[in-house]
C-alpha positions in Angstrom: 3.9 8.4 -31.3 3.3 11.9 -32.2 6.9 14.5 -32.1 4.9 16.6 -29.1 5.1 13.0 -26.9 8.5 12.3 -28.6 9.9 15.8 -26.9 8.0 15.4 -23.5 10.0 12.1 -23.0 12.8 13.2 -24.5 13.2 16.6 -22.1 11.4 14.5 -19.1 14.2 11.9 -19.0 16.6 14.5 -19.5 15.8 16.5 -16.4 15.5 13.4 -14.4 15.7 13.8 -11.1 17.5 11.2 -9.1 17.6 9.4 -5.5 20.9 10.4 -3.8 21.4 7.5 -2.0 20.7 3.8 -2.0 19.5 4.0 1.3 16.9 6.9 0.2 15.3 4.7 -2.4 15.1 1.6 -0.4 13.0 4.0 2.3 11.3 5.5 0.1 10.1 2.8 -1.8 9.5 0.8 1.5 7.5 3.7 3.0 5.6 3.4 -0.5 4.9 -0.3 0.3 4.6 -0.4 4.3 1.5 1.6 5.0 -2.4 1.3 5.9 -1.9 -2.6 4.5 0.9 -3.7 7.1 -0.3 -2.0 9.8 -4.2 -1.7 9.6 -5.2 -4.8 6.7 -2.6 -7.6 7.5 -3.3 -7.9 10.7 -6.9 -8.4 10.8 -6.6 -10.5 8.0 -4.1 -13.0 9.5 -6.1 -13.0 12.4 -9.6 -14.4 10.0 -7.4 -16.5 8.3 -5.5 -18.5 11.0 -2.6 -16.2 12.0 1.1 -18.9 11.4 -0.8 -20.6 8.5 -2.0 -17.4 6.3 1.4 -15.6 7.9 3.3 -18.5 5.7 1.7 -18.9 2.7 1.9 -15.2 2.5 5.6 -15.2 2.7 6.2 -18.2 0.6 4.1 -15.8 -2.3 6.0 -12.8 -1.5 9.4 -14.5 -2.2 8.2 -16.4 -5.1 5.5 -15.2 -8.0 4.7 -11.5 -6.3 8.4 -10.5 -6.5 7.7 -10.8 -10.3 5.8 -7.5 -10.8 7.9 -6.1 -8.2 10.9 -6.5 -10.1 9.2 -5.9 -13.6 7.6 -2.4 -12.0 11.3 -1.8 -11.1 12.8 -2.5 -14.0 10.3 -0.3 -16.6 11.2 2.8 -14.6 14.8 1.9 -14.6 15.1 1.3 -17.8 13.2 4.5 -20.1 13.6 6.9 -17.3 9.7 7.4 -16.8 6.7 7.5 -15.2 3.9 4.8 -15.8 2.0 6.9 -19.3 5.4 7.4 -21.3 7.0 4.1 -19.9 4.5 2.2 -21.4 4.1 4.2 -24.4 7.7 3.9 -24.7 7.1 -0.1 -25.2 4.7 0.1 -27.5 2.1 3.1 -28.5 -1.4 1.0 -27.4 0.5 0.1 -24.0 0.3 3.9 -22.7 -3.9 3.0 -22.3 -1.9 0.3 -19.6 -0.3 3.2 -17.8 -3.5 5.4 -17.6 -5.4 2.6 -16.0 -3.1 3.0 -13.2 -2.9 6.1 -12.5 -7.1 6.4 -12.4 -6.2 3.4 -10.2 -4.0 5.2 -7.7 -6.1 8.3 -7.9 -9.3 6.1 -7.0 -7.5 4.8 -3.9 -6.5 8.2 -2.5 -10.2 8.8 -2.7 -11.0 6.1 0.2 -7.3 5.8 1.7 -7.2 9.8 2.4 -10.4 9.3 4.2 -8.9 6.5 6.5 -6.1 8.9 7.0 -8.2 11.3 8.2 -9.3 9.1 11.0 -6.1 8.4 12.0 -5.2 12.1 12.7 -8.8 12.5 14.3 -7.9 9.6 16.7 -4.1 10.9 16.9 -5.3 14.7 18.3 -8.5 13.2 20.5 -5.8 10.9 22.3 -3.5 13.9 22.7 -6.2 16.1 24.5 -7.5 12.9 26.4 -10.4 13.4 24.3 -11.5 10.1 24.4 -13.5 9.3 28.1 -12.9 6.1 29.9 -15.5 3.6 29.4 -16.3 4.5 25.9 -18.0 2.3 23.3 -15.5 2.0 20.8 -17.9 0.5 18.1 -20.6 3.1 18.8 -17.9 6.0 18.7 -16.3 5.0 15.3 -19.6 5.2 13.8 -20.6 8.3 15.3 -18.1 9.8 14.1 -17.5 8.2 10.9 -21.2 9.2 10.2 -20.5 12.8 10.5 -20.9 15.6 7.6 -18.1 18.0 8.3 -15.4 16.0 10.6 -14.4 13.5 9.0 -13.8 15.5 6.1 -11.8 17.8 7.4 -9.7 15.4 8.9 -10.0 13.8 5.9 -8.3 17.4 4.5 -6.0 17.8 6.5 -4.1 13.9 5.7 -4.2 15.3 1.8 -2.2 18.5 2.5 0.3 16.7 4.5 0.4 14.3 2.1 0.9 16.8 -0.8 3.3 18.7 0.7 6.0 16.5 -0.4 5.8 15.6 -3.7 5.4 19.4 -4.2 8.8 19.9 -2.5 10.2 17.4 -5.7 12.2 13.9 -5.4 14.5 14.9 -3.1 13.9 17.8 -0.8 10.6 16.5 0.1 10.0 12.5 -1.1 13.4 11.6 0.3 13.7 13.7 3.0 10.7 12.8 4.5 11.4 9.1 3.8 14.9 9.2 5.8 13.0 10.8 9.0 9.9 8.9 9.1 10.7 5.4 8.2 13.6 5.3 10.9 10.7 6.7 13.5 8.5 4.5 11.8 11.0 1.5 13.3 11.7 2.4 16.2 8.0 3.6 17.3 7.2 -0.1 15.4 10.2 -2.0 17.5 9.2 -0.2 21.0 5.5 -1.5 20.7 6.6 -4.8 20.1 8.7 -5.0 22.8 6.3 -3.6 25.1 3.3 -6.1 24.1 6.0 -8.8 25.2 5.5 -8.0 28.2 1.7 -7.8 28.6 0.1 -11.3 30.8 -1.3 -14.0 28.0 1.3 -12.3 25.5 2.3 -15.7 25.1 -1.2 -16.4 23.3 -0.4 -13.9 20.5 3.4 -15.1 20.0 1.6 -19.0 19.4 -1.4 -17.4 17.1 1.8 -15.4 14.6 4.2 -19.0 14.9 2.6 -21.7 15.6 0.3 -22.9 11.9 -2.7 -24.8 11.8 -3.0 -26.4 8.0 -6.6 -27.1 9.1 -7.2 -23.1 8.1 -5.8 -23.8 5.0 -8.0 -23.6 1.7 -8.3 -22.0 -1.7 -9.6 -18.9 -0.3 -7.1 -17.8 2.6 -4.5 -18.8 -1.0 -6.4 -16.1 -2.6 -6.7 -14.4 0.6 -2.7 -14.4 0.7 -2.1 -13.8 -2.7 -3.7 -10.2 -3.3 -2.6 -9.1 0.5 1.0 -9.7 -1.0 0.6 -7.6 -4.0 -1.4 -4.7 -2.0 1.6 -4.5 0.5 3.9 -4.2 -1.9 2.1 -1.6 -3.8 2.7 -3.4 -7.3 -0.2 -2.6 -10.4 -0.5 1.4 -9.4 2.4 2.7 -11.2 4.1 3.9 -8.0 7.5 1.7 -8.2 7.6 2.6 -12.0 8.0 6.1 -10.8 10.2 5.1 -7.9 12.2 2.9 -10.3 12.5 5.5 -13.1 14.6 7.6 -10.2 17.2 5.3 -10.1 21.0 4.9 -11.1 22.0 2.4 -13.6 24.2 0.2 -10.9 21.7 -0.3 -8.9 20.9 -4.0 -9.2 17.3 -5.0 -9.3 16.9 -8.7 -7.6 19.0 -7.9 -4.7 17.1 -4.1 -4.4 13.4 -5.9 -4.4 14.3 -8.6 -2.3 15.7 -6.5 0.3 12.0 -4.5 -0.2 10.1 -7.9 0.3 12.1 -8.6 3.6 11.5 -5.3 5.0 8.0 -5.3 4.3 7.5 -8.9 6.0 9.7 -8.3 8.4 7.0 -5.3 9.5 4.1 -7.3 9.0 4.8 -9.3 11.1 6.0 -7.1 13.6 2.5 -5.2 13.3 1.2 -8.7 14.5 4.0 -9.2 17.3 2.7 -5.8 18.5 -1.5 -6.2 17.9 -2.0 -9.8 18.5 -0.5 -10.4 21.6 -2.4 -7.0 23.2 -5.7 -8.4 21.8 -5.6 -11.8 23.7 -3.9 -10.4 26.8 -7.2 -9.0 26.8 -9.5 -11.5 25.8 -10.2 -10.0 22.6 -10.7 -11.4 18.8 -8.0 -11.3 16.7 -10.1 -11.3 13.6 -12.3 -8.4 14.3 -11.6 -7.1 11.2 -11.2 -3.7 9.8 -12.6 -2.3 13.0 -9.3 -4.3 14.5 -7.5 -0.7 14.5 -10.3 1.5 15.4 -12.5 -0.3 17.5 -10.6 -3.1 19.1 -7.1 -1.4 20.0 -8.8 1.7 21.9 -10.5 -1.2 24.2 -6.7 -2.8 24.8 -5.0 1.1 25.3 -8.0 1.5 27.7 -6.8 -0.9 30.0 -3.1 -0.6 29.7 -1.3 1.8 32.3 -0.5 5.0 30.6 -2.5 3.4 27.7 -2.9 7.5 25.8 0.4 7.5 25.6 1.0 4.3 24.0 -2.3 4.9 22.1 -0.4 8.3 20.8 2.6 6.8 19.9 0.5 3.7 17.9 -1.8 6.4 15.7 1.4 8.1 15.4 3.4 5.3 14.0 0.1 4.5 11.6 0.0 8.4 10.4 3.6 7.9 9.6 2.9 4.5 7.1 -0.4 5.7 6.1 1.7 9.0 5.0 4.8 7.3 3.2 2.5 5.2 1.0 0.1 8.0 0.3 3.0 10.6 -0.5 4.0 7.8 -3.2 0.1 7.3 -4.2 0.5 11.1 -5.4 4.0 10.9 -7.5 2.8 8.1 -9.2 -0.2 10.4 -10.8 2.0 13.8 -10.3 5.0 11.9 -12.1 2.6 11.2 -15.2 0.8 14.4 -15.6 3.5 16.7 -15.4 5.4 14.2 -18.4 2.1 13.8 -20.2 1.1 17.4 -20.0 4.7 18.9 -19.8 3.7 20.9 -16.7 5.3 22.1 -13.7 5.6 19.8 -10.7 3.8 22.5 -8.3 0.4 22.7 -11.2 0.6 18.9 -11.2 0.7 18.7 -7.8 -2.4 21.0 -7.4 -4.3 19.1 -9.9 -4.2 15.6 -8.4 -4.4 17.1 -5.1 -8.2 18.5 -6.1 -8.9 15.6 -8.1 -8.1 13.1 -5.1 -10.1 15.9 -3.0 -13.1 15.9 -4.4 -13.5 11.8 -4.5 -13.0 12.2 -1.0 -15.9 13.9 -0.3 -18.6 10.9 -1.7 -16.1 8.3 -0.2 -16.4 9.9 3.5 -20.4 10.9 2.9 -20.7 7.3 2.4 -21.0 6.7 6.0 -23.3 9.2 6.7 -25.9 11.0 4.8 -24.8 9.0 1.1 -24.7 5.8 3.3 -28.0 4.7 1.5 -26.4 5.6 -2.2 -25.4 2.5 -3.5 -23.9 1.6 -7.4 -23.5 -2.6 -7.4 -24.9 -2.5 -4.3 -22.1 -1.0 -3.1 -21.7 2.1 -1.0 -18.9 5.0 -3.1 -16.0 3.9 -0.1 -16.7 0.5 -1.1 -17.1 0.5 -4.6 -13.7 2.5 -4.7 -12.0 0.1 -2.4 -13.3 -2.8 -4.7 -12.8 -1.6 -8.0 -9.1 -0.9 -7.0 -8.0 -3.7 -5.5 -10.2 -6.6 -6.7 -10.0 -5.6 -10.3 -7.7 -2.9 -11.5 -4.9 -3.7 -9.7 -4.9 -7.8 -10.3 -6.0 -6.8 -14.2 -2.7 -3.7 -14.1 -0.8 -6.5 -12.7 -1.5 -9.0 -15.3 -0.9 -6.5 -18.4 2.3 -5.6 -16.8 3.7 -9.6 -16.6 2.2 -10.1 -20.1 3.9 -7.2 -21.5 6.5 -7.7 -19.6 7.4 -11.2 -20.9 6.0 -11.4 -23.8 7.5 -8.3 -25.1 9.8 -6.6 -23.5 11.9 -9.9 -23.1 14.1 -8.5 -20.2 14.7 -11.8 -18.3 18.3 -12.0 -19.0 18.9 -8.7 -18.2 17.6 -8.6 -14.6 19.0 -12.0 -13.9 22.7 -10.8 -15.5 23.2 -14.1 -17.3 22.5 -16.7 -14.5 20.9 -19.6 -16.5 18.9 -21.0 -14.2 17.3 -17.6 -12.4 16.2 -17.4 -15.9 14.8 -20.1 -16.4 12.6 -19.7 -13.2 12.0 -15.6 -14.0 11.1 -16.8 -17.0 8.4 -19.6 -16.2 7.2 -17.5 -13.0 6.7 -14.4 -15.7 5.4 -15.7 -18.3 2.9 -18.4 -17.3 2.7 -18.8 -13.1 1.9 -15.4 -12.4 0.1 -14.5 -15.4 -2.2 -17.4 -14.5 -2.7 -16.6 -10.6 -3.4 -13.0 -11.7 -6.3 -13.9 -13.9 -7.7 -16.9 -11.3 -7.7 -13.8 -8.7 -9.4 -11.6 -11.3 -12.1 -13.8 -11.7 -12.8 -14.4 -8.2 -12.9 -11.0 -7.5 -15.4 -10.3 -9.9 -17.3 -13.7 -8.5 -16.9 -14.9 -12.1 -15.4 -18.1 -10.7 -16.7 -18.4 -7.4 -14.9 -20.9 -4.3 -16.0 -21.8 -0.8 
């Protein structure tokens, strides 16, 4: 480690900035795990998978071997006071290549997620100024307008700035702040919807497709399924919850902190499904439409609900606000690095991601129009971003972390404070269980090893 890195860690973890409450971290860090994957992937993916049945193998692998890189994630950034380059530098001088992989990792994601938050504020406005005419073809719309040059982009745009504007502010004034007064919207927007697709006729149909399993849907795929839905919701192999975690206070205790994460996040998944699923067979829709679940198939249901722009507002709104607290985190996670890598000022790093993440946009959002017929892998850019992110260089982040993690940081009777037997479970889920899932996932996703 050369004395030029030795004095960027030394000054970063010196000016450290730190979250000011409990209460700000655990939103924060929620907002960073609750976004586009609650509200826009889990439902649609439940629904292919067989709604109860996927709903509990997904929980049974939050609670068990995905905590593990939640915790580890946590604990790095905890424990040297930095973001994902110099934490893993600070482990061991070849590990820092471990932290640049993530952060191209969560730069390649705000290339396609920016895009998808772009369409969320196009829907949001065209709602507000009843835009959108009754009658519409949903299907046909989307792709019109997804197809478009200029829109989209713009759009597109606008979902960085907003996104930017916050880390720019710094931990507090902006990350925080905007954490305490979106999540608790988020909630109650989230808890109102709910509520009101209780009351919708054949609601009753939805409430039996989240509760009520049929094993006959289970198989090794809807496990695999499961498996990397869990670690995408809770945002582990970016980088982001090193950066979060290097933030906090020594007391805070780690186990109870990413538990209380895990229930929050389920506890909204599932919610997102109390408030799609029972809409979409009210209305004699399918439940595992897909990605076009959100854009497509929930304009149909808010088309025949009374007052359905308002509650059609209120939804986008509630997705703008979940698309916007994971991609503010997306950002830190590479601002964090470059500004302790580069000893710059949080405004230049800001600016640099922010045109970095802008111009990967551009090919990701062309790719449904005039680059549509540009494929690498056969694979459009969107796609090939969307891939390469979560089919490889998250699971393959994920396993380096466990296996550094375990194998030589040692930190299992730290987190655990002494409990023999936690540490004896941390240990075996650490070293071997997840490790092992990790690379079976890998190889699947590169169709190395393929199932049926």
């Amino acid at each position: 480690m050369s004395n030029a890195t030795k004095i960027n860690i030394e000054q970063s973890q010196a000016v450290r900035p730190q979250w000011t409450s409990h209460l700000g971290f655990i939103l924060a860090t929620l907002g960073s795990a609750v976004g586009l994957g609650n509200i826009w992937r889990f439902p649609y993916v439940m629904g292919k998978y067989g709604g109860a049945a996927f709903l509990l193998v997904y929980m049974l692998l939050m609670c068990t071997v995905c905590a593990i890189p939640l915790i580890c994630e946590l604990f790095i950034g905890k424990k040297f006071k930095l973001a994902t380059v110099l934490a893993y530098q600070s482990i061991k001088n070849k590990c820092k290549y471990i932290g640049w992989m993530q952060v191209y990792t969560v730069i390649l994601i705000s290339g396609f997620y920016f895009v998808v938050g772009g369409w969320i504020i196009h829907y949001m406005f065209m709602y507000f100024i009843n835009g959108i005419p009754s009658g519409t073809d949903y299907s046909l719309y989307f792709a019109n307008f997804s197809s478009k040059t200029i829109s989209p982009l713009f759009f597109a745009f606008l979902f960085l700035i907003a996104s930017a504007f916050f880390p720019y502010r710094g931990v507090n004034k902006g990350i925080e702040n905007a954490s305490k007064v979106m999540m608790p919207l988020f909630l109650l927007m989230l808890i109102f919807l709910v509520i009101v697709a209780q009351t919708l006729p054949g609601a009753k149909a939805g409430l039996e497709f989240v509760f009520k399993p049929d094993f006959s849907k289970f198989n090794a795929e809807m496990f695999l399924v499961a498996f990397g839905q869990a670690l995408f919701s809770l945002s582990v192999g970016i980088g982001a919850l090193i950066t979060y975690g290097s933030y906090l206070g020594k007391e805070t205790n780690l186990v109870e902190s990413s538990y209380t994460l895990i229930f929050g996040e389920t506890l909204i998944a599932v919610s997102a499904g109390l408030m799609i699923f029972p809409a979409v067979f009210s209305y004699g829709l399918n439940p595992g439409e897909g990605p076009g679940l959100v854009f497509v198939t929930l304009p149909q249901v808010f088309e025949q609900l009374p007052a359905g722009s308002f509650f059609a507002i209120l939804f986008f709104i509630l997705l703008l606000f979940a698309a916007l607290t994971s991609s503010i985190s997306i950002l830190e996670a590479a601002i964090a690095s470059f500004r302790e890598v580069y000893n710059m000022s949080r405004k230049k790093a800001t600016i640099i991601v922010s045109v970095i993440s802008a111009f990967l946009m551009i090919p990701c959002s062309l790719s449904f129009g005039i680059m549509k017929n540009f494929k690498i892998f056969d694979k459009t850019i969107f796609d090939l971003f969307d891939f390469a992110t979560s089919s490889v260089l998250m699971p393959l982040s994920t396993l380096c972390l466990c296996l550094i993690t375990g194998w030589i940081l040692k930190p299992s009777d730290e987190i655990v404070n002494g409990n023999k037997i936690l540490y004896f479970i941390f240990n075996i889920l650490l070293k071997y269980v997840t490790p092992i899932l990790l690379l079976f996932s890998l190889l699947c996703g590169l169709n190395i090893i393929k199932i049926n």
